[in-house]
PDB file of the backbone (N, CA, C, O) and the ligand in Angstrom, with CONECT records:
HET     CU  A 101       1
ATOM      1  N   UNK A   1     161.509 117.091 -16.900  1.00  0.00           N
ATOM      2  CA  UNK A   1     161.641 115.682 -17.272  1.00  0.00           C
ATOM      3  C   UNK A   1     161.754 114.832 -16.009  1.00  0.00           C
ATOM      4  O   UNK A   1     162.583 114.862 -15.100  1.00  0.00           O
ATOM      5  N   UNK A   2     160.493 113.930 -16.250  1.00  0.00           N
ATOM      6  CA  UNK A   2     160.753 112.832 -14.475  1.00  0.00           C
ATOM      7  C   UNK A   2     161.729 111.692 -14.940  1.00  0.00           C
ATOM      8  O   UNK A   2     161.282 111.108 -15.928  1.00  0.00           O
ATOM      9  N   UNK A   3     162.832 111.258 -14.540  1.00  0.00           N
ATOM     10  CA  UNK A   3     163.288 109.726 -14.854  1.00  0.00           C
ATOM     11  C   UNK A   3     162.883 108.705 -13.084  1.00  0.00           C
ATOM     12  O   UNK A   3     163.252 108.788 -11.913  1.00  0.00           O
ATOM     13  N   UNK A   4     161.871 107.766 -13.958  1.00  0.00           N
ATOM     14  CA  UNK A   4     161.756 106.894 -12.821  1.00  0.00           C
ATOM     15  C   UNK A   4     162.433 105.779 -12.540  1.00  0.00           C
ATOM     16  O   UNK A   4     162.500 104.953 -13.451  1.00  0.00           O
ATOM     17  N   UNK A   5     163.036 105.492 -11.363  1.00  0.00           N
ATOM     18  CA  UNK A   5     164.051 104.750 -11.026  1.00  0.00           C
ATOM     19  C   UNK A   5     163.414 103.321 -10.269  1.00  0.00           C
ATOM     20  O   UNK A   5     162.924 103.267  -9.141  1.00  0.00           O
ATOM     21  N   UNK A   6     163.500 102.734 -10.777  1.00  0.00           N
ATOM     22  CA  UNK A   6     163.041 101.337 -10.291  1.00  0.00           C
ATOM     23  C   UNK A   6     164.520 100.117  -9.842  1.00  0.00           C
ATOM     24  O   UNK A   6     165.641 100.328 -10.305  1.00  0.00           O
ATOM     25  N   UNK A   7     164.314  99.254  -9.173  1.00  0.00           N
ATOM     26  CA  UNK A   7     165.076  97.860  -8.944  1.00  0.00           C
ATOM     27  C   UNK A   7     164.730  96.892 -10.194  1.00  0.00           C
ATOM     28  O   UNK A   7     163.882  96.010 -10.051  1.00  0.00           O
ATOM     29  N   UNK A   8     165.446  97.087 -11.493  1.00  0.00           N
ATOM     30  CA  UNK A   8     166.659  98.137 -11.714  1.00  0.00           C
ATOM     31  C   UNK A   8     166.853  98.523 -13.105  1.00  0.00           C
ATOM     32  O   UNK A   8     167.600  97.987 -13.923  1.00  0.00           O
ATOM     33  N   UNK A   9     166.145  99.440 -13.253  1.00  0.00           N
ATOM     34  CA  UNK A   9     165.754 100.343 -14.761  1.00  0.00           C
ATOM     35  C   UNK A   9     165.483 101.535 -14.506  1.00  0.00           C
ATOM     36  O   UNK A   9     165.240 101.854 -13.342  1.00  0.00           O
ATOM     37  N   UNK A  10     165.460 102.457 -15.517  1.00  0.00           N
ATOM     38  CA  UNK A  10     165.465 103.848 -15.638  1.00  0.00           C
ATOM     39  C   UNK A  10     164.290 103.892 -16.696  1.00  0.00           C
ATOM     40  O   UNK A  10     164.204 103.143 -17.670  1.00  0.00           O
ATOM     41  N   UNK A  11     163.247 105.058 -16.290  1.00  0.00           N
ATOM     42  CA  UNK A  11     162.048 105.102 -17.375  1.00  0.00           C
ATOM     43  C   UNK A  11     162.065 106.898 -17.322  1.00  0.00           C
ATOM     44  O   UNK A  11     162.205 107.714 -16.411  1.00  0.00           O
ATOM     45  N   UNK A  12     161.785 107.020 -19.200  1.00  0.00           N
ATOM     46  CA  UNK A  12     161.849 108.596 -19.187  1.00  0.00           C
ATOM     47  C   UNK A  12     161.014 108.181 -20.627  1.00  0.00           C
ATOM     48  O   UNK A  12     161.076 107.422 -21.594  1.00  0.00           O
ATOM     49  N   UNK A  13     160.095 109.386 -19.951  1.00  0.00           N
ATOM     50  CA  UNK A  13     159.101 109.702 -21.116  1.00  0.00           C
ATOM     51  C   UNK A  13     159.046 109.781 -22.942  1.00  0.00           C
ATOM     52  O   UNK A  13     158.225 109.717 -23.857  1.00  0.00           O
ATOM     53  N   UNK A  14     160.563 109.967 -22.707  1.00  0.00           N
ATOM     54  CA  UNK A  14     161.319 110.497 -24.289  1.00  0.00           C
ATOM     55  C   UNK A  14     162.658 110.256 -24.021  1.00  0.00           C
ATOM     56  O   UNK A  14     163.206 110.192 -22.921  1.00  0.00           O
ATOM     57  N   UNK A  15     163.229 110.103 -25.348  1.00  0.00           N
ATOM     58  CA  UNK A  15     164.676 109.719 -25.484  1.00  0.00           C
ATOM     59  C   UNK A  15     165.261 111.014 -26.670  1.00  0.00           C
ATOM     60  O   UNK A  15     166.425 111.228 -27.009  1.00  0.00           O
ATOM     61  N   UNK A  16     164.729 111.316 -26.858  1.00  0.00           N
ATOM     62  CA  UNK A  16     165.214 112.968 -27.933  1.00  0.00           C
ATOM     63  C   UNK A  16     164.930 113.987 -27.365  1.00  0.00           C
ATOM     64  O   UNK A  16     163.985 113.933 -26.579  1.00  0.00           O
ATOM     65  N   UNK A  17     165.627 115.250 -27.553  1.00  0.00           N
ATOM     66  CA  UNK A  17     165.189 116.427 -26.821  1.00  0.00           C
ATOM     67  C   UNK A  17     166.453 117.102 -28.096  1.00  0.00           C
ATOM     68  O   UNK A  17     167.376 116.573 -28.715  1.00  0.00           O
ATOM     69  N   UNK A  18     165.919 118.419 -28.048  1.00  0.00           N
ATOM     70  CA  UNK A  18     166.447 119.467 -28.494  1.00  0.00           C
ATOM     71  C   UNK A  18     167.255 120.293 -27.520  1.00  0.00           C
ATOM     72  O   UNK A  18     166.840 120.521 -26.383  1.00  0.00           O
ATOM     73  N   UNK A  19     168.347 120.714 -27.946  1.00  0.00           N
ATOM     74  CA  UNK A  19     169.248 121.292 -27.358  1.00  0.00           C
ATOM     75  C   UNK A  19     168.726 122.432 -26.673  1.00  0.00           C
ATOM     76  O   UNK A  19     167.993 123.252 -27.227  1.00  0.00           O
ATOM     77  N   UNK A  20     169.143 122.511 -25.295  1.00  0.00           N
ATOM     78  CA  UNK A  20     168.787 123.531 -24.405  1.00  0.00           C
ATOM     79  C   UNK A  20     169.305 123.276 -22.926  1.00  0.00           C
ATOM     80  O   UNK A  20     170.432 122.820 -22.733  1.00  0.00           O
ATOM     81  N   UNK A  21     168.632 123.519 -22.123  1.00  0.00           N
ATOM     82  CA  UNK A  21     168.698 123.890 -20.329  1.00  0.00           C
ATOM     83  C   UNK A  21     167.722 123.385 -19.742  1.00  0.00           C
ATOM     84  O   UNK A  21     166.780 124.132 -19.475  1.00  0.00           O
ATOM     85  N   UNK A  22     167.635 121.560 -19.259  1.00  0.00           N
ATOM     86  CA  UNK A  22     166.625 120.642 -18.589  1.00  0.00           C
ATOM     87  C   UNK A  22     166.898 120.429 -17.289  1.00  0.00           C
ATOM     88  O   UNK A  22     167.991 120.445 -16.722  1.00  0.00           O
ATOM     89  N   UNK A  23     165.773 120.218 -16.839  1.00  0.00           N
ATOM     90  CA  UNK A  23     165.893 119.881 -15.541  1.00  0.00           C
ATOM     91  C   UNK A  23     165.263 118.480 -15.057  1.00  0.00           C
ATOM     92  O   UNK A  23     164.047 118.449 -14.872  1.00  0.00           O
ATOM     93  N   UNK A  24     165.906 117.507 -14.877  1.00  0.00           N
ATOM     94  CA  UNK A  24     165.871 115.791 -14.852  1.00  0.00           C
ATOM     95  C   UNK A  24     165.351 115.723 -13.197  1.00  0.00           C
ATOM     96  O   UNK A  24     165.985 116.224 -12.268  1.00  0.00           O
ATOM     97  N   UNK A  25     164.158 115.046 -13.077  1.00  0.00           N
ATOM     98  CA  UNK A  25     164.405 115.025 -11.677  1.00  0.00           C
ATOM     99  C   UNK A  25     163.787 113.664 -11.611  1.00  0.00           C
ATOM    100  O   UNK A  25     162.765 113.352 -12.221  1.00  0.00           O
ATOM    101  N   UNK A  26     164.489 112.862 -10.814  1.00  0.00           N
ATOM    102  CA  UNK A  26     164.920 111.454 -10.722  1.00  0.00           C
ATOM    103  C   UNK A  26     164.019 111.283  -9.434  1.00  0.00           C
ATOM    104  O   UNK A  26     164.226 111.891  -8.384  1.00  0.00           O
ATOM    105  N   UNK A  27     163.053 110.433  -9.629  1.00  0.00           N
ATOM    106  CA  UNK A  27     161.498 110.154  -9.053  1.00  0.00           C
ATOM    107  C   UNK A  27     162.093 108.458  -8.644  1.00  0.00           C
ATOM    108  O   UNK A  27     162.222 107.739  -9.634  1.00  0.00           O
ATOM    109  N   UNK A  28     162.421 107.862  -7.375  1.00  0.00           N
ATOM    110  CA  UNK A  28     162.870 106.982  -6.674  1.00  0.00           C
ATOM    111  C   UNK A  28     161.492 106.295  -6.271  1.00  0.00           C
ATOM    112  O   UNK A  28     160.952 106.548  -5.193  1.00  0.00           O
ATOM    113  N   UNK A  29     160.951 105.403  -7.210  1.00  0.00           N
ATOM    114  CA  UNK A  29     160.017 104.542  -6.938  1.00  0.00           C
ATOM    115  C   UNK A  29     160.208 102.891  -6.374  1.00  0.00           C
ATOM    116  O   UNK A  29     159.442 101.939  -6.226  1.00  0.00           O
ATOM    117  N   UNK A  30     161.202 103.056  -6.227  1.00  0.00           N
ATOM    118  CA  UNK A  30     162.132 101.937  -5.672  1.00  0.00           C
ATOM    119  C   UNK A  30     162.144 101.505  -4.524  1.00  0.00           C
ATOM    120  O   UNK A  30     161.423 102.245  -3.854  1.00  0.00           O
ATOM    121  N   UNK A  31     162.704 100.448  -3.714  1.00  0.00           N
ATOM    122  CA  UNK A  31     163.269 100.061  -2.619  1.00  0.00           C
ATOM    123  C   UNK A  31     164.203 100.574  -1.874  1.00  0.00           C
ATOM    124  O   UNK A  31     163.978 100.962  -0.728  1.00  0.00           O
ATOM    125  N   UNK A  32     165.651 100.647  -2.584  1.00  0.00           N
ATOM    126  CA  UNK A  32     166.537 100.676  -1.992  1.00  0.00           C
ATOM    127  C   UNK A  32     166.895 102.099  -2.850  1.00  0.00           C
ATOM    128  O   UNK A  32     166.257 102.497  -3.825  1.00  0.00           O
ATOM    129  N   UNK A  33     168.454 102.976  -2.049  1.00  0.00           N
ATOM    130  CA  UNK A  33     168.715 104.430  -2.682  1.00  0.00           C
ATOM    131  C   UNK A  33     169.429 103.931  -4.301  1.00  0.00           C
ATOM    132  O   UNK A  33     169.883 102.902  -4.802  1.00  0.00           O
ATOM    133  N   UNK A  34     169.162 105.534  -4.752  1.00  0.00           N
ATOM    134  CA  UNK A  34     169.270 105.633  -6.256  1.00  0.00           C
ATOM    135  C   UNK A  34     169.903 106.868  -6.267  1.00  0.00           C
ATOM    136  O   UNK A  34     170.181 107.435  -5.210  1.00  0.00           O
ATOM    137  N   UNK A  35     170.200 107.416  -7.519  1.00  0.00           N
ATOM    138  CA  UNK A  35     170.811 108.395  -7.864  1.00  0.00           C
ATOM    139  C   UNK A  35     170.734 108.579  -8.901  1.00  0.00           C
ATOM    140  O   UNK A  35     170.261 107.655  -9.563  1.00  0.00           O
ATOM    141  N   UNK A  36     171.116 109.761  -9.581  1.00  0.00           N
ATOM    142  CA  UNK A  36     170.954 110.112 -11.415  1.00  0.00           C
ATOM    143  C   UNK A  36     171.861 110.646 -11.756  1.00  0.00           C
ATOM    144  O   UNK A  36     171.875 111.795 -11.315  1.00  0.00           O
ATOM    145  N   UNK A  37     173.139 110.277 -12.675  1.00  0.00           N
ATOM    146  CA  UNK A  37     173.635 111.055 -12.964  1.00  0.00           C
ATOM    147  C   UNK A  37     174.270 110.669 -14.572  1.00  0.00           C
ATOM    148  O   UNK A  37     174.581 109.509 -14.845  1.00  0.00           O
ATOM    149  N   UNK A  38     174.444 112.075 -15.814  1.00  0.00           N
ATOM    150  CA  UNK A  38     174.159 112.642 -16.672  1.00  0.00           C
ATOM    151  C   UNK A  38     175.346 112.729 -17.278  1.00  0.00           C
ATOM    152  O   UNK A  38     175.786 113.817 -16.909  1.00  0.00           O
ATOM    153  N   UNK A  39     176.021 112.295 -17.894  1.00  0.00           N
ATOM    154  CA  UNK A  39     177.227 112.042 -18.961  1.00  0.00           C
ATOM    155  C   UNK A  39     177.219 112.600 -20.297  1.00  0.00           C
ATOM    156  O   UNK A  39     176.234 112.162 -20.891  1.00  0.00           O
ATOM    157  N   UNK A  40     177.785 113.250 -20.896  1.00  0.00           N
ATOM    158  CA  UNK A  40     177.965 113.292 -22.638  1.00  0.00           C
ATOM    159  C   UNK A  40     178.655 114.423 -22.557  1.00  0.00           C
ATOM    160  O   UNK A  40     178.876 115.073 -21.535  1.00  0.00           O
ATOM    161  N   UNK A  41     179.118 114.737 -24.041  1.00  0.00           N
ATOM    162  CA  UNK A  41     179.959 115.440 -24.399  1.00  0.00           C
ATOM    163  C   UNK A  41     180.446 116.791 -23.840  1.00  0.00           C
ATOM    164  O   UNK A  41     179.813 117.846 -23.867  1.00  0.00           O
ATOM    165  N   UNK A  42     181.859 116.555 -23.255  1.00  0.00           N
ATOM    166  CA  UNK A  42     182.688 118.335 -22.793  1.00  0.00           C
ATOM    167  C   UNK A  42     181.544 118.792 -21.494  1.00  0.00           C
ATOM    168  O   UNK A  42     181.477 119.997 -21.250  1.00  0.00           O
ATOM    169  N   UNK A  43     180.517 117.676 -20.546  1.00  0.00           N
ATOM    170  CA  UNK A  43     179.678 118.144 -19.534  1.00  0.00           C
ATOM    171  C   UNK A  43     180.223 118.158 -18.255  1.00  0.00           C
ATOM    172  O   UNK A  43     180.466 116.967 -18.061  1.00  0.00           O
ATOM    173  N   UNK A  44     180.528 118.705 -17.368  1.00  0.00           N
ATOM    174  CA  UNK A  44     180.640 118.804 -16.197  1.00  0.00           C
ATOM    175  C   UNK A  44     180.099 117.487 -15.222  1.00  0.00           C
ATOM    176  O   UNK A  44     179.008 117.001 -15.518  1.00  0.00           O
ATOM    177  N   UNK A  45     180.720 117.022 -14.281  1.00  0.00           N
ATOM    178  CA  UNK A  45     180.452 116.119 -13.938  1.00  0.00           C
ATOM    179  C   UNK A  45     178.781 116.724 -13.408  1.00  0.00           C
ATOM    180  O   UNK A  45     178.682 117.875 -12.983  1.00  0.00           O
ATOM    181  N   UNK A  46     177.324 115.638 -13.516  1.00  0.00           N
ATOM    182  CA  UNK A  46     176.091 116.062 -13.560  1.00  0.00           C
ATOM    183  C   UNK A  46     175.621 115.371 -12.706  1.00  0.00           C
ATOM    184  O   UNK A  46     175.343 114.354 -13.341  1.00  0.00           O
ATOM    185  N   UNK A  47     175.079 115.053 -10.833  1.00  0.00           N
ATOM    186  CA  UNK A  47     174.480 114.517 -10.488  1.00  0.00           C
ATOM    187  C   UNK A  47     173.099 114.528  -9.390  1.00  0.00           C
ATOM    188  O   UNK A  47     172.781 115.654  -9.007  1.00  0.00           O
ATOM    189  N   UNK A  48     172.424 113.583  -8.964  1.00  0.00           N
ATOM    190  CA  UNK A  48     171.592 114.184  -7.895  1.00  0.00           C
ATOM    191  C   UNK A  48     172.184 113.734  -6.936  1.00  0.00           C
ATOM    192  O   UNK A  48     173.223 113.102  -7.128  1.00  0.00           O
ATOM    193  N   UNK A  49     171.695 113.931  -5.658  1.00  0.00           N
ATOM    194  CA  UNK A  49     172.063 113.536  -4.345  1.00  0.00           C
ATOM    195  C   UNK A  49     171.524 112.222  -4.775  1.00  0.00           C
ATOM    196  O   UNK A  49     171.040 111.931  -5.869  1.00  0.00           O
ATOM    197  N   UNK A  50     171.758 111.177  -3.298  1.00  0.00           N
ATOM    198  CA  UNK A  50     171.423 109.630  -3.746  1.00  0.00           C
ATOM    199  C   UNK A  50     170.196 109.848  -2.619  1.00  0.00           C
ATOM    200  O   UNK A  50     170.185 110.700  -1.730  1.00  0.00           O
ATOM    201  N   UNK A  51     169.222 108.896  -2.889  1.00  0.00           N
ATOM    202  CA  UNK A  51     168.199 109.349  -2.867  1.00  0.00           C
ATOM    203  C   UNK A  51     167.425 107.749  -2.660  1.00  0.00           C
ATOM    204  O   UNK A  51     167.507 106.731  -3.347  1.00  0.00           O
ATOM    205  N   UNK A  52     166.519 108.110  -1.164  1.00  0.00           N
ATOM    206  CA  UNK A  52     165.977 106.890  -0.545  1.00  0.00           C
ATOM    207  C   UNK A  52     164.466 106.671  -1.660  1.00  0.00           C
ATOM    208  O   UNK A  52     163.830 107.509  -2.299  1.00  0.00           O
ATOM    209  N   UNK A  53     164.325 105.440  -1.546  1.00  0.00           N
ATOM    210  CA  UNK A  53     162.988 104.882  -1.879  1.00  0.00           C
ATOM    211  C   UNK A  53     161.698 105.960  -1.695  1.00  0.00           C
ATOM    212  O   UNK A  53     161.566 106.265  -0.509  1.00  0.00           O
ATOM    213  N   UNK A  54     161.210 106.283  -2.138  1.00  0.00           N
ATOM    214  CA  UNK A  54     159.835 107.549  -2.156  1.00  0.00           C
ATOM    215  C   UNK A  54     160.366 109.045  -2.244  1.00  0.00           C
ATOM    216  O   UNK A  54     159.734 110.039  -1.886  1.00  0.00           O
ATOM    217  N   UNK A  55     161.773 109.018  -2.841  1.00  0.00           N
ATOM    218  CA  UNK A  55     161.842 110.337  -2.718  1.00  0.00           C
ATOM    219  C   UNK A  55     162.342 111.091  -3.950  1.00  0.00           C
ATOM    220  O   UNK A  55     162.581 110.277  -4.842  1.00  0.00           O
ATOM    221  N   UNK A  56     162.541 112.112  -4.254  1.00  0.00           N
ATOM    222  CA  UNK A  56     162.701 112.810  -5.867  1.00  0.00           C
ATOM    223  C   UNK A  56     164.105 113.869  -5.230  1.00  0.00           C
ATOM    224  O   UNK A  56     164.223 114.396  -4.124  1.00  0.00           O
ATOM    225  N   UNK A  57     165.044 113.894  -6.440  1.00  0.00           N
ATOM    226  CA  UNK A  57     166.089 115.047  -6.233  1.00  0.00           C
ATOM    227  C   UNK A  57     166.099 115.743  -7.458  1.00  0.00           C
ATOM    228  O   UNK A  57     164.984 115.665  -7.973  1.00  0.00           O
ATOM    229  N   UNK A  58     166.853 116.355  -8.102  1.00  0.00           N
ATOM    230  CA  UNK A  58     166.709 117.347  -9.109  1.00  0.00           C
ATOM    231  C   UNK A  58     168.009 117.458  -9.836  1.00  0.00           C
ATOM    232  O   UNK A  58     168.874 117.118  -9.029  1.00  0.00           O
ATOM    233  N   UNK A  59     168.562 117.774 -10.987  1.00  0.00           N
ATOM    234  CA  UNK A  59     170.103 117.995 -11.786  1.00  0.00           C
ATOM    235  C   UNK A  59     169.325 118.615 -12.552  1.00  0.00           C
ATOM    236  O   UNK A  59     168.177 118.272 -12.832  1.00  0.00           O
ATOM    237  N   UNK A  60     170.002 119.731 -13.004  1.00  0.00           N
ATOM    238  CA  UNK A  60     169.970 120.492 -14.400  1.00  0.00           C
ATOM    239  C   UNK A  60     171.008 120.846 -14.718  1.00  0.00           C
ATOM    240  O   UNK A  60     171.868 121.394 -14.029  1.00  0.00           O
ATOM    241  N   UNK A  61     171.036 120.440 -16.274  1.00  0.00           N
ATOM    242  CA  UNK A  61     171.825 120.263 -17.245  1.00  0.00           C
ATOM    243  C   UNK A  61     171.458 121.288 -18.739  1.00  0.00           C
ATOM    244  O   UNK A  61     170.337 121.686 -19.054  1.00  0.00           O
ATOM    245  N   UNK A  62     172.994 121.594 -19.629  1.00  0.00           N
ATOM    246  CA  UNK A  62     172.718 122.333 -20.694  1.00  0.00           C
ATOM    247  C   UNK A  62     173.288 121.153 -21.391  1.00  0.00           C
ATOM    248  O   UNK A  62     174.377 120.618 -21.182  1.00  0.00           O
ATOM    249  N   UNK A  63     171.937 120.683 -22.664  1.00  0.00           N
ATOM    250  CA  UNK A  63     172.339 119.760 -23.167  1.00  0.00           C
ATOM    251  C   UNK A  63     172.576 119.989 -24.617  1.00  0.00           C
ATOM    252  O   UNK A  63     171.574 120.299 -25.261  1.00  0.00           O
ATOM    253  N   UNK A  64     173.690 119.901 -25.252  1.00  0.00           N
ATOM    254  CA  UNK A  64     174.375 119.741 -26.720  1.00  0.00           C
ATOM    255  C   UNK A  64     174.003 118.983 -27.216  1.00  0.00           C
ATOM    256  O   UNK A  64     173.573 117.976 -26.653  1.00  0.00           O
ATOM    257  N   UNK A  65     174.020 119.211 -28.902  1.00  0.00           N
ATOM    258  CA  UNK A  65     174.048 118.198 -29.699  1.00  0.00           C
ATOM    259  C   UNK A  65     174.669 117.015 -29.707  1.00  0.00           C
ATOM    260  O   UNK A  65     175.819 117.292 -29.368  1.00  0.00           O
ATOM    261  N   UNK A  66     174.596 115.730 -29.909  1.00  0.00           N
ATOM    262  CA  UNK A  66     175.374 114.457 -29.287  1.00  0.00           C
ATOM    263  C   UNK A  66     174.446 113.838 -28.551  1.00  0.00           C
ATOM    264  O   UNK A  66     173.268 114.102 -28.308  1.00  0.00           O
ATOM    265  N   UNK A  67     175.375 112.718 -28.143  1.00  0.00           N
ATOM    266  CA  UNK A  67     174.468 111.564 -27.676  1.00  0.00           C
ATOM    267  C   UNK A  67     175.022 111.490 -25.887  1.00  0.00           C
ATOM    268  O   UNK A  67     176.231 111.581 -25.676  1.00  0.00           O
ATOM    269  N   UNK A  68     173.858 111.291 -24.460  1.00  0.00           N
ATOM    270  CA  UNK A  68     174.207 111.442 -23.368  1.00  0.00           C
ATOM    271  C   UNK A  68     173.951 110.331 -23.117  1.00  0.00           C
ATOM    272  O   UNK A  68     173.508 109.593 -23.997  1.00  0.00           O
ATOM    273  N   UNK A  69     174.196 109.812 -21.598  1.00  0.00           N
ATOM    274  CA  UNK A  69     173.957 108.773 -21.218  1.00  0.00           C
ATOM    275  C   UNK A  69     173.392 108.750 -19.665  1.00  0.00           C
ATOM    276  O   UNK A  69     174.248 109.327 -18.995  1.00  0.00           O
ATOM    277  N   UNK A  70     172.422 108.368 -18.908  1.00  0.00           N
ATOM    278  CA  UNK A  70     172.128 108.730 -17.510  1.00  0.00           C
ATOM    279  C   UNK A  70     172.189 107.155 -16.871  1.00  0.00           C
ATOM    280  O   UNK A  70     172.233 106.031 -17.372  1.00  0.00           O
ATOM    281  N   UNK A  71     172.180 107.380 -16.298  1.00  0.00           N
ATOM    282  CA  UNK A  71     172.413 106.129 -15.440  1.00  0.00           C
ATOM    283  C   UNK A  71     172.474 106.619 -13.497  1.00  0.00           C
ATOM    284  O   UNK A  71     172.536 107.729 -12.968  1.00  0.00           O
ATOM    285  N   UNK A  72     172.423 105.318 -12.940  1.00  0.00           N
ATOM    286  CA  UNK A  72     172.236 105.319 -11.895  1.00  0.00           C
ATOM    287  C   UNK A  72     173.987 105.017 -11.474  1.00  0.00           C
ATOM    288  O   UNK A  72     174.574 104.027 -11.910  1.00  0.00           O
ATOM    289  N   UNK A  73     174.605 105.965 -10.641  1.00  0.00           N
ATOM    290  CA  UNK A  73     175.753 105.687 -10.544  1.00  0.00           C
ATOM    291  C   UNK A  73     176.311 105.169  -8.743  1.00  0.00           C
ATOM    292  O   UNK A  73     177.393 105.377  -8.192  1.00  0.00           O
ATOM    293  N   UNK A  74     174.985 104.404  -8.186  1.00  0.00           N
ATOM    294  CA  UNK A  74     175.327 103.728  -6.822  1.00  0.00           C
ATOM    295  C   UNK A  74     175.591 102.384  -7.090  1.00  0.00           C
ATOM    296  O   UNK A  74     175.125 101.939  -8.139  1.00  0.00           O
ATOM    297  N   UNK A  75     176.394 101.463  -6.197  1.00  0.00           N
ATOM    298  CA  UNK A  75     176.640 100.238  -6.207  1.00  0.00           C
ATOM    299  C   UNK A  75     176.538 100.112  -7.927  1.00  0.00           C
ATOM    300  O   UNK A  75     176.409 101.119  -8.623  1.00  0.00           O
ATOM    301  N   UNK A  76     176.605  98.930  -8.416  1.00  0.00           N
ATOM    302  CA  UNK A  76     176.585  98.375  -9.592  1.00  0.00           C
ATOM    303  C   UNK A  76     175.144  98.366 -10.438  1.00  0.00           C
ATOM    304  O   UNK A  76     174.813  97.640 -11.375  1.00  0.00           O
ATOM    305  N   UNK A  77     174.524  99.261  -9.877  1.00  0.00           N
ATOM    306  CA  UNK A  77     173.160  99.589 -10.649  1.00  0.00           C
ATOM    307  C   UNK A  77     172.871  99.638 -11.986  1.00  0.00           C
ATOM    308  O   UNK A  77     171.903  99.141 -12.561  1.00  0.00           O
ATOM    309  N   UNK A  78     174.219 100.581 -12.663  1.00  0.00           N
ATOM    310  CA  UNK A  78     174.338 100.872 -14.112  1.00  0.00           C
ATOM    311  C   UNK A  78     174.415  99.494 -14.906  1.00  0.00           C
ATOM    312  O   UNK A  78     173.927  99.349 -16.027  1.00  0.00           O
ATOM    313  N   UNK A  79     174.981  98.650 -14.308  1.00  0.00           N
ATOM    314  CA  UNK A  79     175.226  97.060 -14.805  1.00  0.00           C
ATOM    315  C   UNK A  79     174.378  96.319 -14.716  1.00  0.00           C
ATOM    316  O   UNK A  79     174.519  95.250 -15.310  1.00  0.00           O
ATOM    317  N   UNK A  80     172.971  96.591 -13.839  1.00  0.00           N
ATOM    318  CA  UNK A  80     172.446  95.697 -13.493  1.00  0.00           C
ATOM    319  C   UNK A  80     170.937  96.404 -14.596  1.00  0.00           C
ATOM    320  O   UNK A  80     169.868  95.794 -14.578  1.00  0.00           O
ATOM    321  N   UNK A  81     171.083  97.533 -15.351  1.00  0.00           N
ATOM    322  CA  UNK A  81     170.086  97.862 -15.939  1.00  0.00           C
ATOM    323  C   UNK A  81     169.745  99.207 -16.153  1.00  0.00           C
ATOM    324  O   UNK A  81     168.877  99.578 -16.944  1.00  0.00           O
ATOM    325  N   UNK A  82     170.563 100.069 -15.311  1.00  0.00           N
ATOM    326  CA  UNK A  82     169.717 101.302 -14.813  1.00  0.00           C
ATOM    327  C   UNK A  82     170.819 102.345 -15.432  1.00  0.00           C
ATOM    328  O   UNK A  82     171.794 102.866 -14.891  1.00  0.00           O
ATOM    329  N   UNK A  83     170.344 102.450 -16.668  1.00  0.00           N
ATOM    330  CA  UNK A  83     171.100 103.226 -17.679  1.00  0.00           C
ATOM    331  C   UNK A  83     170.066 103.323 -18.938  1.00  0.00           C
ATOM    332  O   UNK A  83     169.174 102.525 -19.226  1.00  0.00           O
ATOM    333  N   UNK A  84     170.407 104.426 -19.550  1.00  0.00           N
ATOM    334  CA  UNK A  84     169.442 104.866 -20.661  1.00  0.00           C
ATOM    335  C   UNK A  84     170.074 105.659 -21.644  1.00  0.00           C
ATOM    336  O   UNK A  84     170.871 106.294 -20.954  1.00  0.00           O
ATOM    337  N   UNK A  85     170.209 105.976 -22.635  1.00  0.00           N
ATOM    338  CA  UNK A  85     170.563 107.184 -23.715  1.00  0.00           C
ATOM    339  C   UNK A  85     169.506 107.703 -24.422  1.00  0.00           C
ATOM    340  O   UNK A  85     168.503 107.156 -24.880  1.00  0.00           O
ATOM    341  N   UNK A  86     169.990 109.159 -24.448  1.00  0.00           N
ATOM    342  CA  UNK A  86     169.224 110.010 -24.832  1.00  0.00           C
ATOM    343  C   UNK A  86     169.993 111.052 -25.914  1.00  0.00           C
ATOM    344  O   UNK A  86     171.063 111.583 -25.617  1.00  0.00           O
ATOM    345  N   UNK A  87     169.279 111.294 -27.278  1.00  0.00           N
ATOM    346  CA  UNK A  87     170.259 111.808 -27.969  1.00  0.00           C
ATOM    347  C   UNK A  87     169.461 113.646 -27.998  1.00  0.00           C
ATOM    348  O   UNK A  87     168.496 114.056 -27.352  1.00  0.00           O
ATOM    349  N   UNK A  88     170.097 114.182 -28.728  1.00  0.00           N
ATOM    350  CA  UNK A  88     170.043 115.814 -28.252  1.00  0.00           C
ATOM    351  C   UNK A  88     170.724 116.327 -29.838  1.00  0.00           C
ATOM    352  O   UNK A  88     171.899 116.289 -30.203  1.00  0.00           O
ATOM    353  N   UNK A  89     169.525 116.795 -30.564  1.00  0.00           N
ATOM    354  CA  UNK A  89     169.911 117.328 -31.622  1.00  0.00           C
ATOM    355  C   UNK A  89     168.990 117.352 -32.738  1.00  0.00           C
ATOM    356  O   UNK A  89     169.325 117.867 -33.805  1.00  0.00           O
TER     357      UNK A  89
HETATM  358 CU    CU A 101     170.357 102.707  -8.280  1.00  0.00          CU2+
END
């Protein structure tokens, strides 16, 4: 799964997935650094390295039934747009 990170939104191909073992890799088409990181239920804290303009990092995650949330967790990014949910089930 690519999530593309723009100034300042998050784009992913799909918003449902079936429960399993993904691997998110956060594609920095952007300006300035980004990051990805992966929230929902009883998960381990989930993130990528932060990550300059032209460059891609990687998180894999085992995702449960329930609803997650990804977002960009540098400076005030998540506020400014760069958040998404994705449900799993
Ligand atoms: Cu960001």
């Amino acid at each position: 799964m690519t999530v593309t990170e723009t100034e300042y939104g998050l784009k992913l191909s799909r918003n449902s997935f079936a429960p399993g073992t993904y691997t998110f890799t956060a594609d920095n088409t952007g300006k300035v650094a980004h990051a990805l990181e992966i929230e929902g239920p009883g998960m381990p804290e989930a993130k990528t390295k932060t990550i300059q303009g032209g460059e891609k990092a990687e998180v894999t995650v085992t995702l449960k039934k329930g609803s997650y949330e990804l977002y960009c967790p540098v400076g005030n990014h998540k506020g400014l747009g760069m958040e998404q949910r994705i449900e799993v089930g």
